[in-house]
C-alpha positions in Angstrom: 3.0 -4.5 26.0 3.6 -8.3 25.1 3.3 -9.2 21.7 0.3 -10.1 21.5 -1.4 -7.0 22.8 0.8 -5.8 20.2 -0.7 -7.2 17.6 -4.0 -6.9 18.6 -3.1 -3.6 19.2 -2.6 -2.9 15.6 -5.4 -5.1 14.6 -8.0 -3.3 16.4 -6.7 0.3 14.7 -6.6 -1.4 11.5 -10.2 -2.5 12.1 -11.7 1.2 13.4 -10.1 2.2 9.8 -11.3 -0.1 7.2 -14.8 0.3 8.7 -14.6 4.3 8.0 -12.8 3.5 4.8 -15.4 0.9 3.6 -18.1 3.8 3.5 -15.9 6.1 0.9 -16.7 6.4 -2.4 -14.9 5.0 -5.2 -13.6 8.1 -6.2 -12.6 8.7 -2.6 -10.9 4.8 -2.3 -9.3 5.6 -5.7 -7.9 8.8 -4.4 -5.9 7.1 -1.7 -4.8 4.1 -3.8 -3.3 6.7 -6.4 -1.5 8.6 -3.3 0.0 5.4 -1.9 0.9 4.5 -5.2 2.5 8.0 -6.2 4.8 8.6 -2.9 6.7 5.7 -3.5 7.0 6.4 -6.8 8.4 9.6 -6.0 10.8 8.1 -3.4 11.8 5.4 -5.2 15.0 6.3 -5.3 15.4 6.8 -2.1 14.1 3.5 -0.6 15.4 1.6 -3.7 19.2 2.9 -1.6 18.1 2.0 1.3 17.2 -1.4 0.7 20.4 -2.3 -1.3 22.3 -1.0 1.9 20.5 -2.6 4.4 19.8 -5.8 2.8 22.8 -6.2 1.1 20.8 -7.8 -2.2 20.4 -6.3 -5.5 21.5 -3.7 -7.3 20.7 0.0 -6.8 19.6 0.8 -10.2 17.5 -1.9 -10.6 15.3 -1.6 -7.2 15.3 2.1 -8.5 13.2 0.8 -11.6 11.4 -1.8 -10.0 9.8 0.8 -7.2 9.0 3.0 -9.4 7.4 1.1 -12.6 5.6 -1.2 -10.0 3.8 1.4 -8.7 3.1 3.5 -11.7 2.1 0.3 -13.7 0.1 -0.9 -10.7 -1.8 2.7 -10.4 -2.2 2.7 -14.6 -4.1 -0.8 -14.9 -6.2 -0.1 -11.5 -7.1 3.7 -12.5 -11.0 4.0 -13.8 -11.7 -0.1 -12.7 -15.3 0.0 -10.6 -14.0 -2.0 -7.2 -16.8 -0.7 -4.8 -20.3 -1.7 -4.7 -22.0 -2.8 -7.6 -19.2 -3.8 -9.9 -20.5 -5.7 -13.3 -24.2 -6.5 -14.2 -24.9 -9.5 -16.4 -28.0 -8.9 -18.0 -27.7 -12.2 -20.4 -28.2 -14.2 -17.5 -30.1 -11.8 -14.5 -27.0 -11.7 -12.2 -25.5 -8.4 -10.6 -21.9 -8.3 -8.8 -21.6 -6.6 -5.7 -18.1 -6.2 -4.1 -17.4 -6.1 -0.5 -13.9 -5.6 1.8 -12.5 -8.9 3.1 -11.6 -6.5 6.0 -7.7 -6.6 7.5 -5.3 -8.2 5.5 -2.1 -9.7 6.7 0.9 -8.8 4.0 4.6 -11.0 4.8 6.8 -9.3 2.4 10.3 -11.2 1.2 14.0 -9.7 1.9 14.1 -9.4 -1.4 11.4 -6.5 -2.5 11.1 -4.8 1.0 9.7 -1.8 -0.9 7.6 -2.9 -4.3 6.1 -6.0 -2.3 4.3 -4.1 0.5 3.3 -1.3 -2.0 1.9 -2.8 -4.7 -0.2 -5.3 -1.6 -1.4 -2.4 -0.4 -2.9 -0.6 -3.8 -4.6 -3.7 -4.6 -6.0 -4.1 -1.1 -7.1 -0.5 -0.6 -8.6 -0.8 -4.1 -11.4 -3.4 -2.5 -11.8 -1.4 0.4 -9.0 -2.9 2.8 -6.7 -2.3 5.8 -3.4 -3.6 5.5 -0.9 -4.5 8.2 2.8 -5.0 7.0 4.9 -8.0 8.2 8.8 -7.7 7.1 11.5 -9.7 6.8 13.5 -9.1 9.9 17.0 -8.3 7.9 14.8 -5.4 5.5 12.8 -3.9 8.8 13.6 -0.9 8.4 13.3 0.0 4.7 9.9 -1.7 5.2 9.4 0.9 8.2 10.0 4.0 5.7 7.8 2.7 3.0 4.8 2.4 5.1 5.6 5.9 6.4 5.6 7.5 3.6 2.2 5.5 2.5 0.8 6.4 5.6 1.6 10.2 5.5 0.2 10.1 1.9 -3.1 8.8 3.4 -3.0 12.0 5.9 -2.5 14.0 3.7 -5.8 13.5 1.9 -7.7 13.2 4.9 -7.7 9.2 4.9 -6.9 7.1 8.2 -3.2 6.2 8.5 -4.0 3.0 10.2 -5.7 1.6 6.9 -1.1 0.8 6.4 -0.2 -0.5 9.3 3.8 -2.0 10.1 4.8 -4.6 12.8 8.3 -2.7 13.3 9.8 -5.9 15.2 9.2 -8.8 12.8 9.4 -12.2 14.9 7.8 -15.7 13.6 5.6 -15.3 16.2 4.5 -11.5 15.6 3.8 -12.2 12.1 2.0 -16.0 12.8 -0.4 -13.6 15.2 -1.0 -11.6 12.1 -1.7 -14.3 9.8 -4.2 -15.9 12.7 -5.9 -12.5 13.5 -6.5 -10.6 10.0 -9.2 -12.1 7.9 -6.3 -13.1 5.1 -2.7 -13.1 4.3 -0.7 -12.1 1.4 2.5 -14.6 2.2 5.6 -13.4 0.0 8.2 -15.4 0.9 9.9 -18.3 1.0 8.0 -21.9 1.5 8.7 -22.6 5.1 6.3 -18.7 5.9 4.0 -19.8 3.1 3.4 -23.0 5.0 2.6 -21.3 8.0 0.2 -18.7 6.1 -2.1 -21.5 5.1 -1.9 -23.1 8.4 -3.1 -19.9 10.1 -7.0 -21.1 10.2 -7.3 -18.1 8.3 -7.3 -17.7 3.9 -3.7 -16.6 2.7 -2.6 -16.0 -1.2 1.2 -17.6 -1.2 3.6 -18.4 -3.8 5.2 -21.1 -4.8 9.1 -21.5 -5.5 10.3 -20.1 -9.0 12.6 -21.6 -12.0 11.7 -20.0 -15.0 12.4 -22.4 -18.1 13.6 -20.2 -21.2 13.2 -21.9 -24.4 14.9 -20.9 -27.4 13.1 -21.9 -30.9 15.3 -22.2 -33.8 13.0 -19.3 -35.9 13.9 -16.6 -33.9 16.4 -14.1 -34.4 19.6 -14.9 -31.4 20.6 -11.6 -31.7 17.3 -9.5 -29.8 16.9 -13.0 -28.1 20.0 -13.0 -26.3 19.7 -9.4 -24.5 16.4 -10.1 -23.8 17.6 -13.6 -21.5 20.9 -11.3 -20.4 18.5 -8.3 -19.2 15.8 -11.0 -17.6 18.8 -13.2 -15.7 21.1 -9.9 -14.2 17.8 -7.6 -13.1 18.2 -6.8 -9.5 21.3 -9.1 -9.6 18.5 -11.9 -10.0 16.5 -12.6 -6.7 13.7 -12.3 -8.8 11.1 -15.4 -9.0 10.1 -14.2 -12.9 14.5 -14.0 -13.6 15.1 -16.7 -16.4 17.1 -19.6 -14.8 18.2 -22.3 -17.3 17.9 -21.7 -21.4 17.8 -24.2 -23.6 18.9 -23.6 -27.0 19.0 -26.1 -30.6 22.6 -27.6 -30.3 23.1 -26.2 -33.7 22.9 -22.6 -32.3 24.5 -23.5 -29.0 27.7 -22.2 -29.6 25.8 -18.8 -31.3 24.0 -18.1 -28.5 27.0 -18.8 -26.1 28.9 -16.2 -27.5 25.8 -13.5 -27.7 25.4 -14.1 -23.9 29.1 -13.6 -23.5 28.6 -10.6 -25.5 25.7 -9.4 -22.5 28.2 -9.9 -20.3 28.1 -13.3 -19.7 31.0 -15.5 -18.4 31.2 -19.1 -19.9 31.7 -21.6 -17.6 31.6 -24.8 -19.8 34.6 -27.2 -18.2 33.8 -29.7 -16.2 36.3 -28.9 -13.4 34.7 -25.2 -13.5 31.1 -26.4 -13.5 31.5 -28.2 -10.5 33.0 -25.5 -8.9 30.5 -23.3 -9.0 28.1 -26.3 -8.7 29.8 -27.2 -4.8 29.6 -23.0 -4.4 26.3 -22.9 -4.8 24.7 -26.3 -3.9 27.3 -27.3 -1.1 24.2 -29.6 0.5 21.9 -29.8 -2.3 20.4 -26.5 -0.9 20.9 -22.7 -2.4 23.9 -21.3 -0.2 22.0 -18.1 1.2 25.6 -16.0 0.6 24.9 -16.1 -3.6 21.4 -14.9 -3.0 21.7 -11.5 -4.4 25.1 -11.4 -5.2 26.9 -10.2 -8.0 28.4 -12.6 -10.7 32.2 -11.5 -9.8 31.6 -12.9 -5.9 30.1 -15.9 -6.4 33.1 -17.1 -9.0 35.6 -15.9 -6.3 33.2 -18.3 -4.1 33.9 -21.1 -6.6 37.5 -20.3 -7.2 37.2 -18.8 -10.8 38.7 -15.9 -11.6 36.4 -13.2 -14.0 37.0 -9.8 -15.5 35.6 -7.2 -12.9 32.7 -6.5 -15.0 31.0 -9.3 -15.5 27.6 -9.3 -15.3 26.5 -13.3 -15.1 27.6 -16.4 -15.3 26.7 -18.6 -18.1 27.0 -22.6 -17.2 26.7 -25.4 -19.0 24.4 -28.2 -18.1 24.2 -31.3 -19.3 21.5 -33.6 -16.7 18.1 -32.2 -15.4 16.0 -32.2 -12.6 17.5 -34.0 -9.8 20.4 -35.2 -11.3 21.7 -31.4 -11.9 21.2 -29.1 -8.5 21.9 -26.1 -10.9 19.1 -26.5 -13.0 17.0 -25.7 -9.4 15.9 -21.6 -8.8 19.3 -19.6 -8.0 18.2 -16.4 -6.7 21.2 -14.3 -8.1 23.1 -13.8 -11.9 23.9 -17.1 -12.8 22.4 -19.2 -16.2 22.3 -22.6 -17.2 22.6 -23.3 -20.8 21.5 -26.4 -22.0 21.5 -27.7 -26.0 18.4 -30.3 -27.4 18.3 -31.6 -30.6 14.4 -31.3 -31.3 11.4 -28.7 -29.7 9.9 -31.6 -28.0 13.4 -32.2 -26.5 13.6 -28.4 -25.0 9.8 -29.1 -23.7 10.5 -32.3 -21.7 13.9 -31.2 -20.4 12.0 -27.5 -18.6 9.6 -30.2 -17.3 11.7 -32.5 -15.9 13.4 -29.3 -14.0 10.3 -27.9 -12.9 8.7 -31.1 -11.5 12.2 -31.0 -9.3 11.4 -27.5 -8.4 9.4 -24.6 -9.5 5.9 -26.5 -11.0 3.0 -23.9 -11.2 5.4 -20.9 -11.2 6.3 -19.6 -15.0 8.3 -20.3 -18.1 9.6 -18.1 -21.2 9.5 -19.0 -24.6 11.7 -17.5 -27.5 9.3 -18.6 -30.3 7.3 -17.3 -33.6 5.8 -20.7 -34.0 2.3 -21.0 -32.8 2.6 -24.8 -32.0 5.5 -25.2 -31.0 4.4 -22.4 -28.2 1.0 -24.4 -27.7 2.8 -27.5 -27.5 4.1 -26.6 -24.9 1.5 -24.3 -22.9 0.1 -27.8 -22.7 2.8 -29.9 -21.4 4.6 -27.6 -19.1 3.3 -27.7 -15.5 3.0 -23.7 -15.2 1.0 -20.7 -14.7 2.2 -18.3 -16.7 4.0 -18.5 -20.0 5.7 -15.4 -21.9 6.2 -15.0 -25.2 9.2 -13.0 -26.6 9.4 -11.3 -23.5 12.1 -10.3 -21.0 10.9 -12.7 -17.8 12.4 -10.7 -14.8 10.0 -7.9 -15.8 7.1 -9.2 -18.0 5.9 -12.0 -16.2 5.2 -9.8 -13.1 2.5 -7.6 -15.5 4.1 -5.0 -17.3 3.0 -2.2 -20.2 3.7 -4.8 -23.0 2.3 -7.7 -21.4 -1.8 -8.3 -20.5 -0.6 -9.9 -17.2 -1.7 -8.0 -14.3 0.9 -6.8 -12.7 1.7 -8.0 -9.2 4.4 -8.6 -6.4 2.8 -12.0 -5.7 2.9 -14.8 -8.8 0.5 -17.4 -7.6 1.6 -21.1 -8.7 -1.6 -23.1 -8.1 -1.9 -26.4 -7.1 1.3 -27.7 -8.7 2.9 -25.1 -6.1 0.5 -25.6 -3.1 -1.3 -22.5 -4.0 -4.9 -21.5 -3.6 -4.4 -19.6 -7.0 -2.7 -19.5 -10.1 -2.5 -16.1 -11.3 -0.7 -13.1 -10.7 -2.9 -12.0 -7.0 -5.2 -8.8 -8.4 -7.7 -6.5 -6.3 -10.4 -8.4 -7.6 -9.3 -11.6 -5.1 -9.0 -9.3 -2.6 -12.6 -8.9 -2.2 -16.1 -11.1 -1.2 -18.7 -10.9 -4.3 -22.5 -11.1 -3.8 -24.3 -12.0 -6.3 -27.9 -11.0 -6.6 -29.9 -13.6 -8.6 -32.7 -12.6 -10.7 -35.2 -15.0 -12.7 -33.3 -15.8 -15.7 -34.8 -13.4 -18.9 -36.6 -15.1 -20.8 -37.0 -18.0 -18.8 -36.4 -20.9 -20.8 -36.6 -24.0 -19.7 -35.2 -26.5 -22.1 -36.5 -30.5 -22.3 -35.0 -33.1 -21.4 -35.0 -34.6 -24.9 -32.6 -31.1 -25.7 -30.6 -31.2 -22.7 -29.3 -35.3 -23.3 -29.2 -34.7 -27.3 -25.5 -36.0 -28.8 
């Protein structure tokens, strides 16, 4: 079989499901979104070991969490919502909401979360009604291969059809291009060049758009539960993260405070100028992220650079001084290293993230260390971003998470300022047509035109 029939193959079995599947109930479809959701839950562990090992990214213990509160949160915020049928009635206006399947969807899922990515895709899909079909990254096949497995035997064993989670177990460019041409939409997690290709399918796709989260330090917050906050968001899965924070900018007053709180998180300074470049040449040799740091723990990539670090050092901390394109380090670097960066006034920190995200990472996120309405305001309204977090640790709250109303997602869309067709974090809710049934308006009021031009 060529790989075409192939994929046609699995397209036609993912078909024959969703049509059985898209006459279940909602307690039925909620049944088998909670079981998907609950097996890898239950073998996080497991696959969170599997990935590290095979992949050779991240760190055990954090793929461990990020399995397993994925999927619980992702079950929590989806448990008890209508999806099926009639869905909201707005009786104000004489319009009722009917949802409907979009049918198969096409999910390309990133080295980096070869488990939470395909997981969490396939609770929200299911949750509208929805067959799935899996594309991995080539170098994480085969932890992508166990975690549809297990989804899959959790759908048997409540009577559901397996093929609603399908796998292409030999990821190529061309078996997954097939996908995105031959599903009715794709879920594109990854990196720009498969994004690209997911909106030139001919067929809707929900990609992302590069990361480069800004953290912005006001001068009214306390350093000390600031500071573990940044260290927690920046190390998290040894930071291939899009939501890890990349570049902090701190009042040069508190500079040197901060420093040494980072360095107290387990920070290494890197403040020479000798030493900056270092790592700048280890990490940027072309201008480009060099794809051995991505991933990899703070202690390798100094060796990389020549810098010598105690053994347990959990990130390195560098000083900046330029932005945007006159600083490659203040681009998105996919493993534990920070930027620090000192301004003299709020408007200062404000133009310095922008200037860095209009070189890369507009439409993608920032964080903000602030009690000052304004200030935060201020800069919701400058800042060229989708999402912005308050006081909260970036890695994990700006992918939806208990403390934060975000829904929680494995796909951050970036709208237009990242060439995305959305810029929110992808739900169930975009995963589904609407109908809309129209009835004369209520009281059917039909105002002048002396009331509709009035000042």
């Amino acid at each position: 079989m060529d790989t075409r029939e192939y994929i046609e193959d699995l397209i036609s079995k993912a078909r024959a499901a969703q049509q059985e599947f898209e006459t279940y109930t909602q307690e039925q479809v909620d049944r088998a979104v909670r079981a998907i959701g609950k097996i890898i839950y239950d073998n996080g562990e497991m696959l969170a070991k599997m990935g590290v090992e095979e992949t050779g990214m991240g760190r055990y213990e954090d793929k461990i969490v990020k399995n397993k509160a994925k999927a619980k949160i992702t079950w929590y915020k989806l448990k008890g919502v209508k999806s099926r049928g009639i869905i909201r009635r707005l009786d104000d206006i004489g319009v009722v909401e009917v949802a409907k399947p979009i049918g198969v969807i096409g999910c390309v899922s990133p080295t980096t979360n070869p488990t939470m990515t395909p997981n969490h895709n396939a609770m929200i899909a299911l949750k509208g009604g929805n067959a799935i079909i899996v594309c991995p990254h080539p170098r994480a096949k085969q932890t992508g291969i166990a975690t549809v497995e297990l989804m899959r035997k959790a759908l048997k064993d409540i009577g559901c059809p397996e093929d609603l989670i399908q796998i292409v177990e030999d990821p190529t460019m061309e078996a997954s291009a097939l996908v995105m041409k031959l599903c009715d939409a794709t879920i594109a997690t990854g990196g720009p060049g498969m994004v690209k290709a997911a909106y030139s399918s001919g067929k809707p796709s929900f990609g992302v758009g590069a990361g480069n989260v800004q953290s912005l330090v006001d001068t009214d917050v306390d350093l000390k539960v600031v500071a573990p906050k940044i260290a927690k968001s920046r190390t998290y899965d040894n930071g291939v993260l899009c939501t890890c924070e990349q570049c902090v900018h701190v009042q040069a007053d508190q500079f040197e405070e901060l420093k040494d709180l980072l360095v107290a998180q387990g920070a290494y300074y890197i403040g020479g100028e000798e030493e900056v470049n270092a790592v700048r040449k280890a990490m940027f040799p072309d201008g480009e992220i060099n794809k051995d740091v991505v991933g990899g723990s703070a202690v390798g990539i100094a060796k990389l650079a020549g810098i010598e670090v105690p053994e347990d050092t959990r990130f390195l901390l560098v000083k900046v001084e330029k932005s945007g394109a006159d600083e490659p380090l203040t681009k998105e670097k996919l493993c534990p290293v920070l930027c620090i960066s000192a301004y003299d006034k709020w408007e200062d920190a404000v133009e310095k993230a922008y200037i860095n995200l209009i070189n890369m990472g507009a439409g993608h996120s920032v964080v903000l260390h602030s009690n000052n309405t304004a200030h935060v305001e201020a800069a919701a309204l400058r800042l060229p971003v989708s999402r912005i977090g308050v006081n909260v640790v970036g890695s994990s709250g700006l992918g939806g998470g208990f403390d934060v109303g975000l829904n929680p997602t494995a796909t951050l869309g970036c709208g237009t300022w990242g060439n995305n067709s959305l810029s929110e974090n992808l739900w169930w809710h975009h995963l589904v047509n609407i109908s809309r049934i129209a009835y004369q308006m209520p009281d059917n009021y039909v105002p002048t035109d002396e009331e509709i031009w009035a000042e």
